[in-house]
C-alpha positions in Angstrom: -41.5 -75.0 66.3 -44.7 -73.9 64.7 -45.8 -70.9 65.4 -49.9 -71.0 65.8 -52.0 -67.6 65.1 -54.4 -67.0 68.0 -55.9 -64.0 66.4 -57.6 -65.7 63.1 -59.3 -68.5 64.6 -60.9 -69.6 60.9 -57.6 -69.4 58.8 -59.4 -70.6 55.9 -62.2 -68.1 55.8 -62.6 -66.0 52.8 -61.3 -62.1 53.2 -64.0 -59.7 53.4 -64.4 -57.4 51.1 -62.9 -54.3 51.5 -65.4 -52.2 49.1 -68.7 -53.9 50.4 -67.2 -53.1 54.2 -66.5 -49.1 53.3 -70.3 -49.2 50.8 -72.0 -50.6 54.3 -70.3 -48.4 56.4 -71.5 -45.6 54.1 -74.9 -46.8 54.1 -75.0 -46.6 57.8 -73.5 -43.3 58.4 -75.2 -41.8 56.2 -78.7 -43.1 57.7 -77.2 -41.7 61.2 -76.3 -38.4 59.3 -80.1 -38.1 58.5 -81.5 -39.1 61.8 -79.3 -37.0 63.3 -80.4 -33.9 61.0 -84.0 -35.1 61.9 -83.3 -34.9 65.8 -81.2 -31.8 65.9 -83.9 -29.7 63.9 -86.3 -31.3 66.9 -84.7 -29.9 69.1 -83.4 -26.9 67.8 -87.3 -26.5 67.4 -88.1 -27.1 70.9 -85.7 -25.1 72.6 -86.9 -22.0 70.1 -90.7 -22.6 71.3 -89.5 -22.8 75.1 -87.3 -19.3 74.6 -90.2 -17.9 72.9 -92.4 -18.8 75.6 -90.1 -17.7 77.9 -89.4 -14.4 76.8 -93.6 -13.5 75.8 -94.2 -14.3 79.6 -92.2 -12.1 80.6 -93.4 -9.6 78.3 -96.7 -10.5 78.6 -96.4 -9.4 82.5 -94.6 -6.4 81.8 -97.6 -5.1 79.2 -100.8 -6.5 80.6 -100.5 -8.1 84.2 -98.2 -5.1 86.0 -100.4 -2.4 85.1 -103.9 -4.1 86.3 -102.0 -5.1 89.6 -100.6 -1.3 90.0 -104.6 -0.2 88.9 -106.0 -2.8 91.8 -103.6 -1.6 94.6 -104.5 2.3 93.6 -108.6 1.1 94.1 -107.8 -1.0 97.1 -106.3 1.9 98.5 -109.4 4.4 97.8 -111.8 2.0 98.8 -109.7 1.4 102.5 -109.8 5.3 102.5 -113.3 5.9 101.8 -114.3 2.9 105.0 -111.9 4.7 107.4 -113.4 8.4 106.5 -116.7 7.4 105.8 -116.8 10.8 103.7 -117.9 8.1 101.1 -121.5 7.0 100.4 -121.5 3.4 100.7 -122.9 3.3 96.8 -119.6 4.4 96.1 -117.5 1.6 98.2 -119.9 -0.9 96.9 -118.5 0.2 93.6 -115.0 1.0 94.3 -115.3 -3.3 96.1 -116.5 -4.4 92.8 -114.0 -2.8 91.0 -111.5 -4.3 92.8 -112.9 -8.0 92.6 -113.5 -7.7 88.8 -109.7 -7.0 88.8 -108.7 -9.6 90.9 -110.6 -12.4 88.9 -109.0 -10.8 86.0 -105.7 -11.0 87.6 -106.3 -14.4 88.7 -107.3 -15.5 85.3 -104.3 -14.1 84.2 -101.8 -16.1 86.4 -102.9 -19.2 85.8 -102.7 -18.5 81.8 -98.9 -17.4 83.1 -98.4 -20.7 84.7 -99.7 -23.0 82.3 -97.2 -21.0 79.8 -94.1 -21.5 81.9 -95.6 -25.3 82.0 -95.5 -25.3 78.3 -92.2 -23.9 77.8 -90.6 -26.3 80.7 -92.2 -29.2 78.9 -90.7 -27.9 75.8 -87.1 -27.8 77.2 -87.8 -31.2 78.8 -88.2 -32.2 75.5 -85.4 -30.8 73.5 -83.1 -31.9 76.5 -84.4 -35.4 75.7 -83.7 -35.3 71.9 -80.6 -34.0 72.8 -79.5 -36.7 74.8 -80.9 -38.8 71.8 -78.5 -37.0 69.4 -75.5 -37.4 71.6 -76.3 -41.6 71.6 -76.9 -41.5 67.9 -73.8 -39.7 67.7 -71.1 -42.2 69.4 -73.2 -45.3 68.2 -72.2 -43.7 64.8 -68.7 -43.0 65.9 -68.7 -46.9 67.0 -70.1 -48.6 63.9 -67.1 -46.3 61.8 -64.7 -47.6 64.1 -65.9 -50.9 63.1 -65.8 -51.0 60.3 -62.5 -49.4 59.8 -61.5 -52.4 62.1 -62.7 -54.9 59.8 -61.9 -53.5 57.1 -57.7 -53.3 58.8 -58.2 -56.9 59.9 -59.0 -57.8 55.8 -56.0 -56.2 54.8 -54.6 -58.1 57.6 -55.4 -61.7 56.6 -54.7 -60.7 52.8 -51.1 -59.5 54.0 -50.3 -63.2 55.9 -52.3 -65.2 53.2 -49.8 -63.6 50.7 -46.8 -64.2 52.9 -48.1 -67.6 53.8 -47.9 -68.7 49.6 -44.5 -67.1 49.3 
């Protein structure tokens, strides 16, 4: 009784070469290694500018926006003071009311500089989270094609092992 080998189904095909496999795989891992340096940087880069952006907006309303908001409650204040008493002249709560708006378009000038920052730095981390997810398929399609070739490279030595015990 014959025994038939359902694994090779060319028995007669040459055996791969085990150098030109490992050269190849080689070649392609170190391509992924360079993509991958490319992508990591990307995003090692984007998530820097959304931190950065992150942390001068919150500075940025510490220093300048707090202290005009604090200022514009103190003259909204004196102005409602100076209507109730009417001790005032009403030169003066015309200019205490301007005051007050000047400050307010200031302020609103302000927050929508704010918001369009905290839309850059989300973008930013939107970004980096996609290059990241790019990097982590780079990274097992790299861990595949190894695998592969190792396989090949096993199944070579596999076919050279029966073709040797097939002549003896």
């Amino acid at each position: 009784m014959e025994r038939k080998n359902n694994m090779n189904p060319q028995p007669n095909s040459p055996a791969p070469n085990a150098g030109a496999i490992n050269e190849l795989a080689k070649a392609a891992v170190h391509s992924h290694r360079i993509k991958l340096r490319v992508l990591n940087t990307a995003a090692f880069v984007f998530g820097f500018v959304a931190v950065a952006a992150s942390i001068f907006t919150v500075a940025f309303y510490e220093i300048k926006y707090l202290p005009k908001q604090r200022e514009m409650i103190e003259l909204s204040q004196k102005a409602a003071d100076l209507a109730r008493t009417d001790t005032g002249s009403t030169e003066e709560l015309a200019k205490g009311t301007a005051k007050v708006l000047a400050h307010e378009v200031i302020l609103t000038y302000v927050t929508s500089m704010g918001v369009t920052l905290v839309a850059a730095a989300v973008g930013a981390l939107g970004l980096g989270t996609l290059v990241l997810v790019t990097v982590v398929m780079l990274n097992r399609r790299v861990a595949l094609e190894q695998i592969n070739a190792n396989l090949a490279q096993i199944s070579g030595q596999l076919r050279q092992l029966q073709s040797r015990q097939g002549s003896q």
